[in-house]
N, C-alpha and C positions, 0 to 999 in steps of 0.2 A: 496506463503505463505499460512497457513492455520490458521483458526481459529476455536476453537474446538464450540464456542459460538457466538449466535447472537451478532453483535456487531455495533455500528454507528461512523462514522466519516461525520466532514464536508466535503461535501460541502450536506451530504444527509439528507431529515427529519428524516426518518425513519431507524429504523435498518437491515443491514444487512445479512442474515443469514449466517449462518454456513457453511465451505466448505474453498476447497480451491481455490484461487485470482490468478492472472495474477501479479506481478509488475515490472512496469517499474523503472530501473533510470535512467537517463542521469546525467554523471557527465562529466567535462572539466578538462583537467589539469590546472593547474595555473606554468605557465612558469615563468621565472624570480629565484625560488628557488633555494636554492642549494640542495633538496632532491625533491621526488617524491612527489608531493602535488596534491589535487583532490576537484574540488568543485561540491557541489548537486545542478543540474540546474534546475530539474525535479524529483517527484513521483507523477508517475503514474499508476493506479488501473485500471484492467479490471474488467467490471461487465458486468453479473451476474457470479457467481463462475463456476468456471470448470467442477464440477460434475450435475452442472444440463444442460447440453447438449443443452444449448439453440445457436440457431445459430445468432441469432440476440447480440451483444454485444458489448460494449460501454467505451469507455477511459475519467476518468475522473482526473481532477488533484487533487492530496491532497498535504496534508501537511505534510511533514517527522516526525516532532516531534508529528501530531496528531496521525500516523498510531504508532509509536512506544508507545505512550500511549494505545494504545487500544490494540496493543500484548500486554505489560505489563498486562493489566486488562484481560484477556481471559485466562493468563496464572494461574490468583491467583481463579479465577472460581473454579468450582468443576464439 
């Protein structure tokens, strides 16, 4: 995923920068249904972004509706 602007989500103080992210999701089926159903177990964020080639980097958990908030806000940016 990329973001065109610095941006912060918890679990961090400070903001993010710019670039593009690693995400993980882990989802499960939820058996029992009579369709194909899926629950979010996990999102997870690799930092630091991709284009800054750092070899050292780090898996942090977030929160699905926090990272969907902050695309939304990066999208109305300029």
């Amino acid at each position: 995923m990329t973001f065109n602007n610095p941006f912060r989500l918890p679990p961090f103080d400070e903001n993010l920068p710019a670039g593009s992210y690693v995400l993980i999701v882990d989802d499960e089926d939820i058996s029992g249904t009579t369709f194909i159903a899926y629950r979010r177990v996990a999102t997870l964020l690799q930092v630091p972004a991709v284009a800054l080639g750092l070899t050292q980097q780090e898996i942090y958990s977030i929160d699905h509706n926090d990272l969907t908030q902050a695309l939304q806000t990066d999208r109305t940016l300029p």
